[in-house]
N, C-alpha and C positions, 0 to 999 in steps of 0.2 A: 295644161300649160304650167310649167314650172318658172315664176321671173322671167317671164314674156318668150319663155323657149317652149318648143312645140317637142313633145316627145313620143316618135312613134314608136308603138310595139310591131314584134317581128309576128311573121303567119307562127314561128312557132308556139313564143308566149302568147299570141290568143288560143292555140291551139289547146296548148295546157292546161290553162286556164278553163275554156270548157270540159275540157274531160275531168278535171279536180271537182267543178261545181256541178257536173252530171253524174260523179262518180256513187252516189246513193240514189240516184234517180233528177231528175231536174222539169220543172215548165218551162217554154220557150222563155218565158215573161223572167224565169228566175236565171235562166243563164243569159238573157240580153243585158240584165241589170249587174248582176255578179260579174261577167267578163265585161263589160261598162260597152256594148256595144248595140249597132243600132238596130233593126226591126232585119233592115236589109241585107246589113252584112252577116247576121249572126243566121240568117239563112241559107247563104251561101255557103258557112261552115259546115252547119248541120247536114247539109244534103254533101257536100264534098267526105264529112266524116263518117256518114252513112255506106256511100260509097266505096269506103276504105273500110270498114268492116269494125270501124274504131268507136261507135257507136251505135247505137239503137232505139226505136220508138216504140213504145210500147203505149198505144192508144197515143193521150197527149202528154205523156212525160219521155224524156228521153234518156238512157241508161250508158254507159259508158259498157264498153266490152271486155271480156278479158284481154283481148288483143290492145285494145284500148289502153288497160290500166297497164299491161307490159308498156306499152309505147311513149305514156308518162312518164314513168319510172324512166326509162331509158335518155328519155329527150331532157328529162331534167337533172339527170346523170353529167349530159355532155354542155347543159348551158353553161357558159361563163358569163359569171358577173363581174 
């Protein structure tokens, strides 16, 4: 909360955000706390970004893809601030 205003982030800025903090490798524990998200959502990403080919688990860390690191690059090309 910023001055009592609630400010949500869009699927894409969480999206970034994990691939940037999985981008050398990441623990679930390090990208829930890094993308500031909760146990449950940050699952939901992981298995949707697994699914999209955008990242990877390798045992228990999970790896960002090159498909992945293109699709940051790109998504944070076209955010406007």
């Amino acid at each position: 909360m910023l001055g009592g205003i609630t400010i949500r982030r869009s699927r894409l800025d969480i999206t970034i955000a994990i691939l940037k903090i999985a981008a050398s490798g990441a623990k679930k524990t390090q990208i829930v706390y890094g993308a500031n998200l909760n146990s449950t959502i940050a699952n939901k990403y992981l298995l949707r970004l697994e699914e999209k080919k955008l990242i990877e688990q390798k045992g228990n860390i999970f790896v960002t893809t090159d498909k992945g690191r293109s699709y940051k690059e790109m998504a944070s090309e076209l955010e406007i601030r």
